[in-house]
N, C-alpha and C positions, 0 to 999 in steps of 0.2 A: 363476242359471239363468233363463231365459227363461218368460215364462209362457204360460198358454194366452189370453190374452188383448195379449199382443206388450209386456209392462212389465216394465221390472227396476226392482228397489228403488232408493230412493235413494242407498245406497254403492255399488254397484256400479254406477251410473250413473256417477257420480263418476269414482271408480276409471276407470274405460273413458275418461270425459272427460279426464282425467289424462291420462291415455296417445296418447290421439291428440294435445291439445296437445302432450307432451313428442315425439312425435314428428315433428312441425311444426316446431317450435321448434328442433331437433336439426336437422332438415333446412336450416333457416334459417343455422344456426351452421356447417356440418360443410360446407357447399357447394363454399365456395372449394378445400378440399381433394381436391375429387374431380372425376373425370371426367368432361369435360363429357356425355358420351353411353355407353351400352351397349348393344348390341343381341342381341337373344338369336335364334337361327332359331325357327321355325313348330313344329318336331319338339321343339326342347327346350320350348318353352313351352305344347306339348299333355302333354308327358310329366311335367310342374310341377304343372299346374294343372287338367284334365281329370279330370271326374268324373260322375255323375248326379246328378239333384237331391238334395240330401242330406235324407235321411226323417228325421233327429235330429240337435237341436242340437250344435251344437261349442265349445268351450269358445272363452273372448276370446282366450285364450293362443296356441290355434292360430290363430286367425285375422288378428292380428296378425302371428304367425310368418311367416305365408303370404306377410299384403303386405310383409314387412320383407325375406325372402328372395327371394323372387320376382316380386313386382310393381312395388315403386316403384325398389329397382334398376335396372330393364330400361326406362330411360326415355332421352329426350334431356333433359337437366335445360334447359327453355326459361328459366329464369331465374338461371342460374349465370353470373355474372359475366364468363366466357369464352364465354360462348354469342354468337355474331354472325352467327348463320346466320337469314338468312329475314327478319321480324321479329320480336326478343324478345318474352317477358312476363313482365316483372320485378316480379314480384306484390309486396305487402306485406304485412306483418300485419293494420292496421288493415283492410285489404280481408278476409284468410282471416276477421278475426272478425266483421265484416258477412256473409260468406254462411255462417259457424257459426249467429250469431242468427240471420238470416233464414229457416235450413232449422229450425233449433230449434224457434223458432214456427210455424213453416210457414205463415208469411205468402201470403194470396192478396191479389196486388193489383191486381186488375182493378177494383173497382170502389170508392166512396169509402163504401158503405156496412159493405163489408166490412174496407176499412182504410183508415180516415180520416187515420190517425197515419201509415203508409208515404207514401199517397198524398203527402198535405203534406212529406215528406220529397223526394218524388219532386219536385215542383211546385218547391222550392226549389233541391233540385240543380240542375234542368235551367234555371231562370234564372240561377243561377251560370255553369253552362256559353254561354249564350246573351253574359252579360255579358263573359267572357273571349275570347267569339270575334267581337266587334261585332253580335251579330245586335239589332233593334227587339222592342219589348216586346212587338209584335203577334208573335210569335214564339210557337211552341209545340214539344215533342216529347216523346220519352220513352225511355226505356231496353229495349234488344230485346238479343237472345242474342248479337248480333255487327256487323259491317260489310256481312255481304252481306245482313243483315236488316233494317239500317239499309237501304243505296241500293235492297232491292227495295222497303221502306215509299215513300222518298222514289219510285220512280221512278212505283209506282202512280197518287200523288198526284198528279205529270207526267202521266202517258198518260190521268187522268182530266179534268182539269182544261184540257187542252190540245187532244185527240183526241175528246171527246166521242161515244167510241163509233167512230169510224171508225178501226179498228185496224190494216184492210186498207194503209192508205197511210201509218201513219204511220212516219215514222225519226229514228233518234238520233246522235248524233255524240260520238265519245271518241277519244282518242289511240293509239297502237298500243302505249302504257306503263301504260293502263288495264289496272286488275285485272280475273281473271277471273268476280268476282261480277256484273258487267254482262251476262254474255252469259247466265249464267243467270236474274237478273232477268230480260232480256227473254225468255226462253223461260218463266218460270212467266207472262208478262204476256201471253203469247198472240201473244208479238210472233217473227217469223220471224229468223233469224240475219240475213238480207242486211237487215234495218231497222235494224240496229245499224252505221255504219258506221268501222271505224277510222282516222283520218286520220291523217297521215305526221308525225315529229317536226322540230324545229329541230334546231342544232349540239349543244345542251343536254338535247335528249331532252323538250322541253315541246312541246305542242300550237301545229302548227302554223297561224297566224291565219291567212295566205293560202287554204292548203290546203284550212281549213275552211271558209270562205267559197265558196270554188270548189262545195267540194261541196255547200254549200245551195241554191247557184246550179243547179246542175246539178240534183240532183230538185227542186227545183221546176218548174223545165224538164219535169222530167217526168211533172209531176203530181201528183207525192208532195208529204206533205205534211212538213217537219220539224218538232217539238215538241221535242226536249230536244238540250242539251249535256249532256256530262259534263266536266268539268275536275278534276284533278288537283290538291289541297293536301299533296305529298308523294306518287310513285308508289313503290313496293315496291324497282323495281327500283335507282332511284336515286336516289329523295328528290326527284325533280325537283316543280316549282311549275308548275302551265299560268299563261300570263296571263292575271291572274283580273282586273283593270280592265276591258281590250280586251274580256276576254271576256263580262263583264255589260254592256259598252255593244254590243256585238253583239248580245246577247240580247235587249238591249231593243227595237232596232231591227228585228229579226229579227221580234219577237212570239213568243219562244223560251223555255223553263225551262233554266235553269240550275240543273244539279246538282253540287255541290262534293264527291267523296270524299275527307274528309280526313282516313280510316281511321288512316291513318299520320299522317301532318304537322300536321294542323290546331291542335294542340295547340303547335306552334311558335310561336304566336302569343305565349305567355308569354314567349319568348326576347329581352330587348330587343334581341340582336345580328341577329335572324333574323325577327322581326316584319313588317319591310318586306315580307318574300318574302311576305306573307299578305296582301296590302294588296288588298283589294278580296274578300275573303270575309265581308264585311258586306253584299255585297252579292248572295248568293246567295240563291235560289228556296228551295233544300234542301242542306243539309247532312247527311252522315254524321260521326262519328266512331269510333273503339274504344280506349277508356278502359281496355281490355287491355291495351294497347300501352305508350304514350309516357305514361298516369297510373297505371299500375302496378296494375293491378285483376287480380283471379284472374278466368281466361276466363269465356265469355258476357255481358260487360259492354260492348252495343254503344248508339251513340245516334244517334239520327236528329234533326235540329230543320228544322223548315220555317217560312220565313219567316210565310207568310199561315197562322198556326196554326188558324184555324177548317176550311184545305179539310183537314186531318186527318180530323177530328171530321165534315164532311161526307161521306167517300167512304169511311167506314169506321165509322161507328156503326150498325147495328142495332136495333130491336125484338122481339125473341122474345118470348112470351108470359111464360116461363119466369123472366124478366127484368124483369115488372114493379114488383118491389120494392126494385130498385136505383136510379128513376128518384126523385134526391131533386131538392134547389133548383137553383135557375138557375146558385148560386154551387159547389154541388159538380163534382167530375170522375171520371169514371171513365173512366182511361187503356184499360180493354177496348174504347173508340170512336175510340181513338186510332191502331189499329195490329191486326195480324191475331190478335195473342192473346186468348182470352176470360181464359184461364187464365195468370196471369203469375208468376215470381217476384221478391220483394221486391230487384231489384238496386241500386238507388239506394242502399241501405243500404251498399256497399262504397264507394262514391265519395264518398257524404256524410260518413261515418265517417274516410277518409282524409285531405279536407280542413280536418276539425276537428281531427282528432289531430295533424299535421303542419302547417295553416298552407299559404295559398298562396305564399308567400314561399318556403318549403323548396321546394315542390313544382315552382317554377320555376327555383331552381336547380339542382334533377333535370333537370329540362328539357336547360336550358344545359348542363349536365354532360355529358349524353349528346352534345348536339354539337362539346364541346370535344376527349371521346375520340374523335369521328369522325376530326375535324382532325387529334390526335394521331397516329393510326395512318395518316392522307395522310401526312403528314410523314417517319415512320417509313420506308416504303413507299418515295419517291421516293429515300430516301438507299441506295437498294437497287438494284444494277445491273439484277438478274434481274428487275423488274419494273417497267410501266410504269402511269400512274395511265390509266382509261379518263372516269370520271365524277368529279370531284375531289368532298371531304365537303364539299357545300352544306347539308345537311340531316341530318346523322346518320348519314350511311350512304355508303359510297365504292367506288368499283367498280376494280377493277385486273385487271392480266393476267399472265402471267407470259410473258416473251419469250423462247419457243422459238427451239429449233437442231433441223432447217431450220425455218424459218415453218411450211411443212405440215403440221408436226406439233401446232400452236398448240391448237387446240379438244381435242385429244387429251389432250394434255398437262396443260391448264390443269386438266379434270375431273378427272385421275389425281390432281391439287396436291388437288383437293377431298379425294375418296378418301382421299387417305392420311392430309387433316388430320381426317377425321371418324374414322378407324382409331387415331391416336395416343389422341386423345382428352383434349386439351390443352385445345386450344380447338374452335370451332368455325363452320365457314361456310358458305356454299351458293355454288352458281354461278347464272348468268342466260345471255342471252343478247342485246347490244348492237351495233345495226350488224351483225349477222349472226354476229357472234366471240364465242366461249365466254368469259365472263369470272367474277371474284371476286368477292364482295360481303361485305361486312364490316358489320356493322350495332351499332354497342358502346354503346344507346341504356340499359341497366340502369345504376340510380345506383350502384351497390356496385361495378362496375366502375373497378379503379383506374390509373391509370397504369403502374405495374407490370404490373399485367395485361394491356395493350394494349403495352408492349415488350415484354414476354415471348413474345406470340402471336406480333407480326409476327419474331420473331427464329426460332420454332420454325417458323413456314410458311416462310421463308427456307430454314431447315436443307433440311426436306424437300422444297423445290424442287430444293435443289443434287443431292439425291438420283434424280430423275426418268430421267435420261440415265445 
C-alpha cells in the first residue's frame, strides 16, 4: 500500500516493476497477432473509465486491470508491423528502457550542473547524429519533444539571425508538400500566415526551383524582405526530396537560411542505396529530425541541429537571477540555452542506449529495410489491375489510387478503400491528397515488418477494393 509520504517498499516496487515490464514485453511479442487498431466511441469509454477524483488508494491489481481492459486495448497500435498509415513508430526496447531510466531518476537536464553525466550523453549523441547526416563540427543541437519543436527551434534561430527584428516584412518559402508544423512555427514566431509562402511542386512533388526563384523575385519587388527556405528531406506525403544542392546554392546567393525538415527522411542518409537523394544536406543552415520515426525511439524524441551552433546559445540563453549557480566553466553546457526548455527531460538516453545496444550497422539496415518493404508493396500494387501507382516507393513510402468505375466516383471511393481497411483491422493506412485526387499511402518504414506481411496487406486492400461497387 501506498504511503503518506508517496513510497512503496522495495518488493512491491518490484513486484509492480515486474509487471509493467511483463506487460511491455507481452506487448512486444503478442503484436503481430492482433489488430492493427481499435476504436472505442466517446460514450463507451466515459462509461469505462469516468470517475471523481479518487479519495483512497486502489489496489495495483485494479489498476492494472483498468489499463489491460480498457486503455491500451483501445489504441491504433503505431508500431505493429501492419501499421502503414501516416508515419510509423516503430519503437524499441533499448529506447522504452532509456525513457524507464530516465523517468526513474528523474533526470532534469537542462543544465550541466544538474546533470553532467545526461548532458555528455547528450553532447555525444548529437555529434553522432551531426556525423551521420554530414553536418561540420561547428555544428551544435539537442533533443526537443518532436519535429514541430525542432523547425520551430530551427526557425526562431532563422527569423533572428536573418530579420533582426523587422518581423513586419519578413517571409518564407516551403513547398505546398511541407508539413503542417511550419505554419504553426510561423504563427508562435509572430509571423502572419501570407509570410509563409507555399510554392508549387515538380512532376515528382519536390520544390519547385523556378517557382521559387520567381517568388523571391517578386517580394522583393515588393519590398519584403525573404530570409528562410524550407526544403524537404522526405515530405509525409510521399517521401519526396526538395533539391537540396540548387537549393543551398540558391541560398547562398539569395543571403537566405535554409532550413532542411527531415522529420521523416533525413535519416535515409544511412541507406547506401538512397544516400544520394540526401546529397547536399550537409549543407544546410538547420536541420530537423524525429528519431521517433525512421530510428525507432518511443515519442517525444525530436532533434534540431544548426549548422553555426553558437547562434543557438546566442538567441536563446538567458540570465535569471535564480540561475546563478548553474553558470560553471567556459567548457560546460547547459542545453536550457540551447532551446525554449528551462525544464527538460533526459531524452538522449533512448537514442544513445539504442545505438550501443544494436550497433549502427543493424540500425542501418533497419533503415534499408524499410525501403526495401516500400518497393515491395509498389511492386505488389502494380501487378494489380484495380490500382494504379501515383507516387512510386522512392523513399519508404508509396502513394497509389484505386481506379474507380465511373472516374467521378474516384475521391469517394478511394476514402471508402481507407475506411474499410482501418474497419477490418488487418492492416492499416491513411489517405492524402495529390494533384487534387484522393489517394493511398502506404508507409511499411517498421523493421519487424516482413514480407509476409506486406503481401498479405496489399492482397487484403485488394479483396476489399473488389468490394466497394
Amino acid at each position: 500500500m501506498a504511503s503518506k509520504d508517496l513510497t512503496l517498499d522495495r518488493e512491491e516496487m518490484t513486484r509492480l516493476g515486474y509487471r509493467a515490464i511483463d506487460l511491455v514485453v507481452s506487448h512486444f511479442e503478442k503484436l503481430p497477432q492482433l489488430p492493427v487498431s481499435r476504436v472505442q466511441s466517446r460514450e463507451d469509454m466515459e462509461r469505462a473509465l469516468r470517475e471523481p477524483p479518487p479519495r483512497e488508494p486502489s489496489s495495483a491489481d485494479a489498476i492494472f486491470d483498468t489499463l489491460s481492459r480498457h486503455v491500451l486495448p483501445n489504441i491504433i497500435h503505431v508500431d505493429h508491423p501492419r501499421n502503414f498509415a501516416f508515419v510509423p513508430g516503430p519503437n524499441n526496447f533499448a529506447g522504452v528502457l532509456g525513457s524507464l531510466i530516465a523517468s526513474g531518476f528523474n533526470v532534469f537536464a537542462g543544465t550541466w550542473l544538474e546533470a553532467s553525466g545526461p548532458a555528455q550523453i547528450e553532447l555525444v549523441t548529437i555529434d553522432w547524429m551531426k556525423e551521420i547526416l554530414g553536418l561540420p563540427g561547428s555544428a551544435a543541437g539537442l533533443f526537443v519533444s518532436g519535429g514541430s519543436a525542432a523547425n520551430l527551434t530551427a526557425l526562431l534561430v532563422a527569423r533572428e539571425d536573418r530579420l533582426s527584428g523587422d518581423l513586419a516584412s519578413g517571409m518564407g518559402y516551403c513547398s505546398s508538400q511541407t508539413h503542417s508544423s511550419m505554419e504553426r512555427a510561423f504563427r508562435v514566431l509572430g509571423l502572419r500566415p501570407h509570410q509563409l509562402t507555399r510554392v508549387e511542386t515538380d512532376e515528382v512533388f519536390r520544390l519547385s526551383l523556378p517557382a521559387l526563384e520567381r517568388a523571391i523575385a517578386l517580394d522583393r519587388a515588393r519590398g519584403r524582405k525573404p530570409f528562410v527556405v524550407i526544403a524537404n528531406a522526405g515530405t509525409t506525403n510521399t517521401g519526396a526530396v526538395d533539391p537540396l544542392p540548387e537549393l543551398a546554392e540558391l541560398c547562398r546567393k539569395e543571403d537566405l537560411w535554409l532550413h532542411v525538415d527531415g522529420s521523416f527522411g533525413a535519416v535515409a542518409a544511412l541507406s547506401p542505396r538512397k544516400s544520394h537523394l540526401l546529397r547536399g544536406l550537409d549543407r544546410a543552415d538547420s536541420l530537423s529530425l524525429d528519431p521517433h520515426k525512421w530510428l525507432f525511439q518511443p515519442y517525444g524524441t525530436g532533434t534540431v541541429l544548426v549548422r553555426q551552433g553558437n547562434l543557438l546559445e546566442r538567441y536563446f540563453q538567458v540570465f535569471p537571477e535564480y540561475l546563478d549557480d548553474v553558470k560553471g566553466g567556459s567548457d560546460e553546457l547547459n542545453f536550457c540555452d540551447y532551446g525554449i526548455e528551462l525544464t527538460r527531460s533526459f531524452r538522449a538516453l533512448r537514442l544513445w542506449m539504442t545505438f550501443k545496444l544494436f550497433g549502427l550497422d543493424r540500425i542501418q539496415a533497419a533503415v534499408e529495410h524499410g525501403i526495401e518493404m516500400a518497393e515491395r508493396a509498389e511492386a505488389g500494387l502494380r501487378e494489380i489491375p484495380l490500382f494504379e501507382i501515383v507516387a512510386p516507393a522512392e523513399l519508404g513510402v508509396v502513394a497509389f489510387r484505386y481506379r474507380a468505375h465511373p472516374p467521378a466516383r474516384a475521391d469517394e471511393l478511394n476514402r471508402r478503400l481507407v475506411r474499410a481497411v482501418m474497419d477490418d483491422g488487418f492492416a492499416f493506412v491513411s489517405s492524402t491528397t495529390l494533384g487534387g485526387k484522393t489517394v493511398i499511402r502506404l508507409c511499411p518504414i517498421n523493421p519487424r515488418t516482413t514480407a509476409a506481411d506486406i503481401d498479405r496487406s496489399v492482397e487484403r486492400i485488394c479483396q476489399l477494393a473488389a468490394r466497394l461497387d
